[in-house]
Rosetta silent file (secondary structure, phi, psi, omega in degrees, C-alpha in Angstrom):
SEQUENCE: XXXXXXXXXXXXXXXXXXXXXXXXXXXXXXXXXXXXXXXXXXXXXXXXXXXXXXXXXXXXXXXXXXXXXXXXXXXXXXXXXXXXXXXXXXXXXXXXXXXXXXXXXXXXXXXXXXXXXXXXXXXXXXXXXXXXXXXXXXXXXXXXXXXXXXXXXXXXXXXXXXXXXXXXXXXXXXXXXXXXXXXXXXXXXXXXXXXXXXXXXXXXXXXXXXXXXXXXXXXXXXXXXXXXXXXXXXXXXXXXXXXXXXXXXXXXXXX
SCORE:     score description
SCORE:     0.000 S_00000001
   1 L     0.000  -51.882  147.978   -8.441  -15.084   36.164 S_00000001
   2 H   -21.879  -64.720  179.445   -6.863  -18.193   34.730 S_00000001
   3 H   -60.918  -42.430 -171.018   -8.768  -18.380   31.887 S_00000001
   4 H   -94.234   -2.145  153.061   -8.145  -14.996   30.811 S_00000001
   5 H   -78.850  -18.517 -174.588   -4.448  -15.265   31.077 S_00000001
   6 H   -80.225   -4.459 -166.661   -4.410  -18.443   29.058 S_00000001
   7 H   -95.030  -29.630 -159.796   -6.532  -16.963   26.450 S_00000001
   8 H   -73.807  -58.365 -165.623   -4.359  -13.688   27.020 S_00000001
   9 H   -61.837  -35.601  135.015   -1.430  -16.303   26.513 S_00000001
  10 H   -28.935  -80.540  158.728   -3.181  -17.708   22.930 S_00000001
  11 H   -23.553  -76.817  165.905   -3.359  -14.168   21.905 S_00000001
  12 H   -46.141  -32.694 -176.366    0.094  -13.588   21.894 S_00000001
  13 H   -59.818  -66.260 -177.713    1.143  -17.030   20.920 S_00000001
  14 H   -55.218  -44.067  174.945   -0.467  -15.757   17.728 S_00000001
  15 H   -56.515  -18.075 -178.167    0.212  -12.381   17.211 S_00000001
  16 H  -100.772  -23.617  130.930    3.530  -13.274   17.428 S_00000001
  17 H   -43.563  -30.275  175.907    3.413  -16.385   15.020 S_00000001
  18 H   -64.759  -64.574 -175.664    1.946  -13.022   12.600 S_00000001
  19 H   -81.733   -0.075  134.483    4.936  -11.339   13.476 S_00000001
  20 L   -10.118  -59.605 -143.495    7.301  -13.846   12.374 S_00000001
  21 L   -90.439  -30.055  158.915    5.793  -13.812    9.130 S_00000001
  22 L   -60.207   65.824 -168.155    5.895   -9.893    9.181 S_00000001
  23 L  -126.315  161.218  156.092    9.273   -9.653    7.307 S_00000001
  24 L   -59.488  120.501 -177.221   10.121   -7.625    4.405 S_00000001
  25 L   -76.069  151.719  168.607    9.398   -9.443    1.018 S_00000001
  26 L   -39.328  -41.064  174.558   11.417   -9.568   -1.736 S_00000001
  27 L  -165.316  160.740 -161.927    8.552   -7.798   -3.942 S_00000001
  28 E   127.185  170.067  178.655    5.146   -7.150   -2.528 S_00000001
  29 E  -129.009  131.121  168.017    3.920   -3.989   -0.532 S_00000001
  30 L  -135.918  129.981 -161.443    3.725   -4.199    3.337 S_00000001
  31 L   -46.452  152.042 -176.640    1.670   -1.708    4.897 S_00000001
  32 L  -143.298   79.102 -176.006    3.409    1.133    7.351 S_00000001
  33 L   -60.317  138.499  152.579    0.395    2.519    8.699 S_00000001
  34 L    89.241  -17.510  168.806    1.632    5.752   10.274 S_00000001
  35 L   -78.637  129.493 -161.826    4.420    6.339    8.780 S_00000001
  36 E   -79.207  121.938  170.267    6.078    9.433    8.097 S_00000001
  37 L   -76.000  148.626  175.744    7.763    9.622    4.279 S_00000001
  38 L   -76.090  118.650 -168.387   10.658   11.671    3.917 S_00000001
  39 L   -75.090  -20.806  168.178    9.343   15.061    2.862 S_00000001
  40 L   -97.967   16.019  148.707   12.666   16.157    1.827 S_00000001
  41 L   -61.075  116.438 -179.973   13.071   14.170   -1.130 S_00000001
  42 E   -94.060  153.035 -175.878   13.802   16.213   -4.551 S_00000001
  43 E  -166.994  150.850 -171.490   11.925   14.892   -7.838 S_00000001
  44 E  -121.525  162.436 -170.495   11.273   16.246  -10.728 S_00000001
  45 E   -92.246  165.058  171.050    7.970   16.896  -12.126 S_00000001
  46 L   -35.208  -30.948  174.427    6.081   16.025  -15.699 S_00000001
  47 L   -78.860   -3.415 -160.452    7.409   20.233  -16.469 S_00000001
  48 L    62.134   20.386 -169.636   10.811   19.318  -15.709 S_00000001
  49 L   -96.938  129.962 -178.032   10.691   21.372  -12.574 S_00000001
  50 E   -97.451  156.046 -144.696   12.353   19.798   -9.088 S_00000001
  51 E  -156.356  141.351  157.223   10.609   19.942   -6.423 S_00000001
  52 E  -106.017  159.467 -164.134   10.790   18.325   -2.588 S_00000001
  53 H   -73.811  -51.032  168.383    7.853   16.508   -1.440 S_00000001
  54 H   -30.708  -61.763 -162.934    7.146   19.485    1.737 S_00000001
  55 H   -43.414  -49.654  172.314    6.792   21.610   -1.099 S_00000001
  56 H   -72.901  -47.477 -177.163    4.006   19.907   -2.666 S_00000001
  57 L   -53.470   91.636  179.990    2.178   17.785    0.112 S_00000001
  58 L  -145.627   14.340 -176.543   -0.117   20.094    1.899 S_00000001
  59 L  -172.968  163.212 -176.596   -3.547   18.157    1.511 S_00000001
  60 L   -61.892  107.139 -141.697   -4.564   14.429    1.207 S_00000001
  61 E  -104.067   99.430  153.509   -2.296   12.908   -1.275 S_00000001
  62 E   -54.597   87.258  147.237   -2.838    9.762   -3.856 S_00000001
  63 E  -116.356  155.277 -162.695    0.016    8.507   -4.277 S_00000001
  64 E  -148.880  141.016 -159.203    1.040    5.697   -6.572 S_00000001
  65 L   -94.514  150.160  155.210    4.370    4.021   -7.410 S_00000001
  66 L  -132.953  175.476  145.575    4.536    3.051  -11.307 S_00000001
  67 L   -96.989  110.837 -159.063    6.927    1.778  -14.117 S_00000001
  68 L   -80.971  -30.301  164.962    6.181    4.178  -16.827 S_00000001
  69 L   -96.291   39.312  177.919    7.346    1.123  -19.501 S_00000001
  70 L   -88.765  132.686 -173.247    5.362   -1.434  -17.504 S_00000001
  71 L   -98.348   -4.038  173.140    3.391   -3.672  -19.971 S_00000001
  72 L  -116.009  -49.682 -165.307    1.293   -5.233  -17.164 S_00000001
  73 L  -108.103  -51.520  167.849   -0.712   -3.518  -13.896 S_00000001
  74 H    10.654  -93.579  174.838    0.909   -0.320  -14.247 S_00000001
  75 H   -47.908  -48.016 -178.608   -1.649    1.057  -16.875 S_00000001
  76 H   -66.669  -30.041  172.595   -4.768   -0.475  -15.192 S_00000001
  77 H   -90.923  -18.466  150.514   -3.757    1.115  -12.227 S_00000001
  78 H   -85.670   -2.218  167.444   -3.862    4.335  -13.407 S_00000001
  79 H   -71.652  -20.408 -178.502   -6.756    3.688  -15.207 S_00000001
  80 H   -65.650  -51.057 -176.685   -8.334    2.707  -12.384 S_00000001
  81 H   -82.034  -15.625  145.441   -7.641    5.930  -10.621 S_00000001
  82 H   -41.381  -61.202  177.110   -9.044    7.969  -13.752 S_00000001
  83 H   -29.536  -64.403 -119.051  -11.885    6.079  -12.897 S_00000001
  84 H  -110.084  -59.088  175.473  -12.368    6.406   -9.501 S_00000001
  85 H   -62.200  -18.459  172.639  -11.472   10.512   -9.568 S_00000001
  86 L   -99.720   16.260 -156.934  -14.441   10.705  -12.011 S_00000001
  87 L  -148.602  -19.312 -153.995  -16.838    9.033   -9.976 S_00000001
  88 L  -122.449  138.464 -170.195  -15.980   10.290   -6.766 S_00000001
  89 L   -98.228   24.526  163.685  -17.268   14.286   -6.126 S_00000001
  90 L   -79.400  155.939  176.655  -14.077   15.487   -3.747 S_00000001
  91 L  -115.426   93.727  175.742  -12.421   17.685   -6.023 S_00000001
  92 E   -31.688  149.559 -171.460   -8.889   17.483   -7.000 S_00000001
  93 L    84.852  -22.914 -166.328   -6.826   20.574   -6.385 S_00000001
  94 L  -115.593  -50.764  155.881   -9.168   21.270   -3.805 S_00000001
  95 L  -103.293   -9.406 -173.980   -9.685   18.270   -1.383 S_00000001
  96 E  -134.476  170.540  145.595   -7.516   16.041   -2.685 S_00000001
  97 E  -168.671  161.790 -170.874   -4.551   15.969   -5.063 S_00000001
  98 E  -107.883  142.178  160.036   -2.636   12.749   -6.979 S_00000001
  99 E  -129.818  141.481  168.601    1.030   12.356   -7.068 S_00000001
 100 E  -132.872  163.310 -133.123    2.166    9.460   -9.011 S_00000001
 101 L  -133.700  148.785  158.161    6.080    8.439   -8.675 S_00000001
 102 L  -121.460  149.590 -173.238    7.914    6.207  -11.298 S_00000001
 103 L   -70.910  -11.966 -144.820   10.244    3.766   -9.396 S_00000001
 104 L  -101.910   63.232  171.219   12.391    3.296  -12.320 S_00000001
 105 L    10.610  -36.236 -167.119   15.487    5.236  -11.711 S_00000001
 106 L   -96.420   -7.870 -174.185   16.537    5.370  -15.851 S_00000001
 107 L   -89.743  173.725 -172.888   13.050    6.984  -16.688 S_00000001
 108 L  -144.105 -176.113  160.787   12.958   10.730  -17.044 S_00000001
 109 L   -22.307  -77.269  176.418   10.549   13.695  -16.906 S_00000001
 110 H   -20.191  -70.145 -175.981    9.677   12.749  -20.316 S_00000001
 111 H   -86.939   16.818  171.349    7.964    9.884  -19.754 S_00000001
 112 H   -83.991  -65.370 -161.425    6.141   10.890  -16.651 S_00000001
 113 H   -49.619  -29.426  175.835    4.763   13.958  -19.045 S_00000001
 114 H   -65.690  -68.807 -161.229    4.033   11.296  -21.558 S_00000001
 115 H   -48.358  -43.430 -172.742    1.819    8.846  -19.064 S_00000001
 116 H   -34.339  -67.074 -153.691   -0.006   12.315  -17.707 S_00000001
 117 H   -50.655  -29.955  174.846   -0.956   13.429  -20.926 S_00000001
 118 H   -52.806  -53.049 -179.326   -2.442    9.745  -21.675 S_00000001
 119 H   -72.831  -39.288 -173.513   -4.165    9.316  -18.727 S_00000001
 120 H   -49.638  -50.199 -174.917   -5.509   12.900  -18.125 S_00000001
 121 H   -48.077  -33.418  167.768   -7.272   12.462  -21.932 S_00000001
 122 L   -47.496  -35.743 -144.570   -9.081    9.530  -20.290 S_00000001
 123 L   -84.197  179.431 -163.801  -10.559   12.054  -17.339 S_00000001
 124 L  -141.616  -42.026  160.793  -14.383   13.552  -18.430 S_00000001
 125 L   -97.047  117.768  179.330  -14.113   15.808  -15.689 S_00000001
 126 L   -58.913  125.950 -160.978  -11.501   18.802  -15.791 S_00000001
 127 L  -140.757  137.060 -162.428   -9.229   18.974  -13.608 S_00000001
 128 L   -58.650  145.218 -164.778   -6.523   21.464  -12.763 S_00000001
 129 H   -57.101  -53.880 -169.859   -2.801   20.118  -14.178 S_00000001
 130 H   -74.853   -7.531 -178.283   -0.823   21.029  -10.776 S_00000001
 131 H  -100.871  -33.568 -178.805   -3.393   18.779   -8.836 S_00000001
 132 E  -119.372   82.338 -170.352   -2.173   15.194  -10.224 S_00000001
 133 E   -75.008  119.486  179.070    1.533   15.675  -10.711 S_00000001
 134 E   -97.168  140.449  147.683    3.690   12.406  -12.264 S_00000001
 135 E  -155.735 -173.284 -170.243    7.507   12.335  -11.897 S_00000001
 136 E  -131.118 -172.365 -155.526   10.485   10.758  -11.998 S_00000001
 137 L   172.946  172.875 -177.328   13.746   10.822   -9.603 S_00000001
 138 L   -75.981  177.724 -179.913   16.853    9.136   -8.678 S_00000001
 139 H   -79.698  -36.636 -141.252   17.694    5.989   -7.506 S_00000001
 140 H   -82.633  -34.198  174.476   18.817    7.051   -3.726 S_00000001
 141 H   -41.907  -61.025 -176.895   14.957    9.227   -3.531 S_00000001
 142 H   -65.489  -77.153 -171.979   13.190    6.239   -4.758 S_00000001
 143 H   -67.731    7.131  176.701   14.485    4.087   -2.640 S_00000001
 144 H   -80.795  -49.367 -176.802   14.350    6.053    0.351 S_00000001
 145 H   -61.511  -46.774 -169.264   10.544    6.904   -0.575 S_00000001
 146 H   -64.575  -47.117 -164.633    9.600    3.139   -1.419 S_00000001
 147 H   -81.232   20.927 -174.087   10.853    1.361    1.793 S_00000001
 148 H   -87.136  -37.898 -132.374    9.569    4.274    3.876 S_00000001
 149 H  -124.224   -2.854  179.278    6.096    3.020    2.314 S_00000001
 150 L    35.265   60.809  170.745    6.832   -0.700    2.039 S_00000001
 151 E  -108.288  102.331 -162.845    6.653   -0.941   -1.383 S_00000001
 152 E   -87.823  139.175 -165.717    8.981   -3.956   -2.376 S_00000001
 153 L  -130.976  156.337  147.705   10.357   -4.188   -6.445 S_00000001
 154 E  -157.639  139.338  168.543   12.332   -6.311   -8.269 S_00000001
 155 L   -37.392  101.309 -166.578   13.752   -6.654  -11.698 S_00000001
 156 L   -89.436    4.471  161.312   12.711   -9.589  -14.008 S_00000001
 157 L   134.890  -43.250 -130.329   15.369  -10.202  -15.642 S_00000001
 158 L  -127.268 -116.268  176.773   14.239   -8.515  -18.828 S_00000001
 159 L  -102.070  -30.706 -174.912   13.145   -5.071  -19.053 S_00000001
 160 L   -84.975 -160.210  176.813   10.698   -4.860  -16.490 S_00000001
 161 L  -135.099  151.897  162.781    9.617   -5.311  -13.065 S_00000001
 162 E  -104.437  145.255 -146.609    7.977   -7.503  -10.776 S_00000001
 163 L   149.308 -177.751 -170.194    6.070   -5.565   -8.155 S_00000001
 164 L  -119.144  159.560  156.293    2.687   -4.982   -6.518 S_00000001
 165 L  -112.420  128.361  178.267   -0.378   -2.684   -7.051 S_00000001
 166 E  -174.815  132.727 -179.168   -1.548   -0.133   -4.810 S_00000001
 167 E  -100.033  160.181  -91.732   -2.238    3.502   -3.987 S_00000001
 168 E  -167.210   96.471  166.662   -1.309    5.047   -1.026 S_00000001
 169 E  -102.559  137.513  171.892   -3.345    8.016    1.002 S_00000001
 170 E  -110.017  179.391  169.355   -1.122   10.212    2.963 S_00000001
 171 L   -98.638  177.464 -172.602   -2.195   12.979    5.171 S_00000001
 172 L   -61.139  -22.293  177.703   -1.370   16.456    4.694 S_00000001
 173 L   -94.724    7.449  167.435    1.394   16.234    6.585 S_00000001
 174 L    95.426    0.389  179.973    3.122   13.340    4.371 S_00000001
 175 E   -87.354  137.993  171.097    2.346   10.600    7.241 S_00000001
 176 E   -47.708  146.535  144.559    0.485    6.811    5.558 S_00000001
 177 E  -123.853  -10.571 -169.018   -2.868    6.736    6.407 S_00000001
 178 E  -170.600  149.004  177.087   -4.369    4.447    4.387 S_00000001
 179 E  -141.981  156.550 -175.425   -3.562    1.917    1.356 S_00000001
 180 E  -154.337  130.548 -172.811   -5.809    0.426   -0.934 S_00000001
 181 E   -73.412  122.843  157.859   -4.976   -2.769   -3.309 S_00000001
 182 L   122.777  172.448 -178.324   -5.595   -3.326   -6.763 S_00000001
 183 L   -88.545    3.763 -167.669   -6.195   -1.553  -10.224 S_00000001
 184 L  -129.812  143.993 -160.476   -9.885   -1.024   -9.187 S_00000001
 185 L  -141.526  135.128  171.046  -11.308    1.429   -6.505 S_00000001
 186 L   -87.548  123.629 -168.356  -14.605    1.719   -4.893 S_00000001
 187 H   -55.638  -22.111 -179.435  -15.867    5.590   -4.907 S_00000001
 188 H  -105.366  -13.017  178.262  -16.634    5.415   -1.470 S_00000001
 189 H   -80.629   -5.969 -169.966  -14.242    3.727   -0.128 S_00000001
 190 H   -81.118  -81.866  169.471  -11.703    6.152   -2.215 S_00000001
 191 H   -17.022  -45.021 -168.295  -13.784    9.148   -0.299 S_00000001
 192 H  -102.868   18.967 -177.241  -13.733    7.775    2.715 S_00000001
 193 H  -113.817  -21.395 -168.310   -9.630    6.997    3.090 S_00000001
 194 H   -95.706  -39.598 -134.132   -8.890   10.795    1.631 S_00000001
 195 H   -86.305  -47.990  162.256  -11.733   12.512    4.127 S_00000001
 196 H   -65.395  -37.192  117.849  -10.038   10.099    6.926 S_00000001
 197 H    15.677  -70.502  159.426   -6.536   11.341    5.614 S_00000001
 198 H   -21.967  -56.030 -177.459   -7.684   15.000    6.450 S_00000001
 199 L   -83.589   20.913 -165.148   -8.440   14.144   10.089 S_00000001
 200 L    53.641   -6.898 -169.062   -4.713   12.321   10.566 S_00000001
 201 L   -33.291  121.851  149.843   -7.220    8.834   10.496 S_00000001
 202 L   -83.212  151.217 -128.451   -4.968    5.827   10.009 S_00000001
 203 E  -167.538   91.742 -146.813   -7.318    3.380    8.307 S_00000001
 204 L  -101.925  149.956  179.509   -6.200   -0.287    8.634 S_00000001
 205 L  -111.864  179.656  149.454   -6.966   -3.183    5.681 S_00000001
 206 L   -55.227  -19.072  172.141   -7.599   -6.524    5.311 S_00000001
 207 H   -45.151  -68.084 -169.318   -3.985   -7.031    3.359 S_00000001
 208 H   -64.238  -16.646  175.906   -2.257   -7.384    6.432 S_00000001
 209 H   -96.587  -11.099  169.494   -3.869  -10.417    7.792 S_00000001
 210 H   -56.789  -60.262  154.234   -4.339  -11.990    3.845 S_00000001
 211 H     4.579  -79.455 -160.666   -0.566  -11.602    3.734 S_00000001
 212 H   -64.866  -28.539 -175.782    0.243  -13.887    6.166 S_00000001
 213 H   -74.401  -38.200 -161.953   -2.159  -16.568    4.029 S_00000001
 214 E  -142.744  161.906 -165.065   -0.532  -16.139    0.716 S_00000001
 215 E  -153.434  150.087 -171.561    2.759  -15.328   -0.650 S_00000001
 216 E   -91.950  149.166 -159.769    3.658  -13.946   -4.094 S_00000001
 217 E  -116.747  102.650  169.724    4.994  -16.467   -6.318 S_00000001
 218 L   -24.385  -54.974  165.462    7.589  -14.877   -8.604 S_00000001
 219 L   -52.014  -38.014 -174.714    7.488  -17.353  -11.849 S_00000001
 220 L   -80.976  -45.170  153.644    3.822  -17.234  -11.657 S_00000001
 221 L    99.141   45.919 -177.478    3.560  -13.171  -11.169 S_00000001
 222 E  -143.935 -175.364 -170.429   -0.001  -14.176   -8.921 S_00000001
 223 E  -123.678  113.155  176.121   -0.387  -14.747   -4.827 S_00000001
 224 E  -122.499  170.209 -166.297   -0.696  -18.042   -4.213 S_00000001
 225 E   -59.858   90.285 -167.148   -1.777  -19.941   -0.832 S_00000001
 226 L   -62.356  108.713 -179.169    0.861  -20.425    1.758 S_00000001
 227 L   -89.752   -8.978  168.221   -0.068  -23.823    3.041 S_00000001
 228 L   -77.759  -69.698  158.015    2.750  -24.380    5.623 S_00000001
 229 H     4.840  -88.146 -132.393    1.475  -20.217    7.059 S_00000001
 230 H   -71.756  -42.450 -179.733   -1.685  -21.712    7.170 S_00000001
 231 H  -102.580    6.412  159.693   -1.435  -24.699    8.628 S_00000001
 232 H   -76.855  -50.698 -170.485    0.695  -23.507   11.548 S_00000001
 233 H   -75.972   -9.369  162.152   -1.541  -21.058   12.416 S_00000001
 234 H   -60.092  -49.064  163.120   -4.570  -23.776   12.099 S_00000001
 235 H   -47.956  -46.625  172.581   -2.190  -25.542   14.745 S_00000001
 236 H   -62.311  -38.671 -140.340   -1.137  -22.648   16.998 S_00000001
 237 H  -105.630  -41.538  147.651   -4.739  -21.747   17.416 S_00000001
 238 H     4.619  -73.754 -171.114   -5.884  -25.697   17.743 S_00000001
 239 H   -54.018  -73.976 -141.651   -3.071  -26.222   20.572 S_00000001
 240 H   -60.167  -72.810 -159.751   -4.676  -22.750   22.813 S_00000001
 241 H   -55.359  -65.873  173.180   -8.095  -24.010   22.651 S_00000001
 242 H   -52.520   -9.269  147.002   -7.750  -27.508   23.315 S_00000001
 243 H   -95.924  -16.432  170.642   -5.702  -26.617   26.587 S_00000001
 244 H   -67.849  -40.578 -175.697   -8.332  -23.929   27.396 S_00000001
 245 H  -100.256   27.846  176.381  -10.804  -26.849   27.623 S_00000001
 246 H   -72.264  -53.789 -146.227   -8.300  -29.262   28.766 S_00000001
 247 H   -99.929  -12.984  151.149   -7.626  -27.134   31.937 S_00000001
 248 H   -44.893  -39.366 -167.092  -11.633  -26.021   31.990 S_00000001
 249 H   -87.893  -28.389  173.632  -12.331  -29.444   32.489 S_00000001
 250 H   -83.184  -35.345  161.510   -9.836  -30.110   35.184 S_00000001
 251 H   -54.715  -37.401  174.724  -11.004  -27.036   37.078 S_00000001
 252 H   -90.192  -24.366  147.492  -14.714  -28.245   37.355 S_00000001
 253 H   -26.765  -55.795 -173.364  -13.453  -31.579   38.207 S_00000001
 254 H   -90.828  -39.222  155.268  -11.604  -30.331   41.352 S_00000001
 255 L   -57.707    0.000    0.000  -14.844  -28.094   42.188 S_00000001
């Protein structure tokens, strides 16, 4: 019984050393498994038509935050997602559909309807228009939609942004279910976050405990190793074990 409260007491020591660490960043995305986005958010679409997100949302939803004049991940990440929809045999419109969002308050219509038409020319496989919708939106939308979704931005000074890449599966009903990092997407694992999506599955990554390891380093625009993080929690977990066999050893002693 001892032993498993001190290990029970370990356990906690740590999870709670995590959640410490489990603050909002300045820029970065931190996952909100479960979370419901506000469905009554107006946006307007690539047609110049406004729309609230209930309206649209009725089936397992890509979505992905961009900068429609972003000169670095931006582009890669929807290329990525070209990709990934041509490789993968759910069928937009049908089992799936893409929404992609631009964060940038000052952008318009236009230049959502611009990025479509760019990317769509990329796809090989036809796909209905009304199935991957881009738009743009207000400041008060966006930022209600971003922190619901813990997608953290910042300005650089310049023209741009600093931010992170990653899309986003909701379920049909507009709740997270699943996020998945980077400009590059594995077909099945793309398959198997919209199929879980369907079912309400929430679908947990490896991000959140990587997080806690690394920290994004603004000047650099890369994630580099938090070595104080690291070497606490090498310490935290150090301390529990070396009193589990501290007080192991004093127990058979006394037996």
């Amino acid at each position: 019984m001892k032993k498993f409260l001190y290990s029970l007491f370990i356990f906690l020591s740590i999870t709670n050393f995590l959640h410490a660490e489990d603050k909002n960043p300045e820029v970065g995305i931190v996952e909100k498994l479960g979370n419901q986005i506000p469905m009554d958010l107006t946006f307007t679409a690539d047609d110049g038509t406004q729309f609230q997100l209930k309206d649209v949302i009725d089936k397992p939803t890509v979505l992905s935050l961009v900068f429609y004049h972003c000169t670095s991940i931006c582009s890669p990440l929807l290329g990525g997602l070209v990709d990934v929809v041509e490789k993968t045999d759910l069928v937009p419109g049908k089992d799936y559909q893409l929404l992609t969002i631009g964060f940038d308050h000052k952008e318009t219509f236009h230049n959502a309807k611009s990025w479509k038409d760019q990317h769509l020319k990329l796809l090989q496989k036809k796909i209905p228009s009304n199935s991957w919708i881009y738009t743009a939106g207000d400041s008060v939308s966006i930022r209600k939609l971003t922190d619901a979704v813990g997608f953290y931005f910042k300005s650089d000074g310049k023209d741009g942004y600093i931010h992170g890449a990653s899309i986003l599966i909701l379920t049909p009903t507009g709740k997270i279910s699943h996020y998945i990092f980077g400009t590059e997407f594995n077909p099945v694992d793309f398959k198997t976050a919209i199929l879980a999506a369907q079912e309400g599955i929430e679908l947990p990554t490896i991000a959140k405990v990587l997080k806690f390891c690394f920290s994004y380093d603004v000047k650099s625009r890369r994630y580099v190793l938090n070595i104080t993080t690291v070497i606490g929690l090498i310490m935290l977990v150090s301390a529990g074990i070396f009193l589990v066999v501290l007080i192991t050893k004093k127990r058979k002693k006394t037996t």
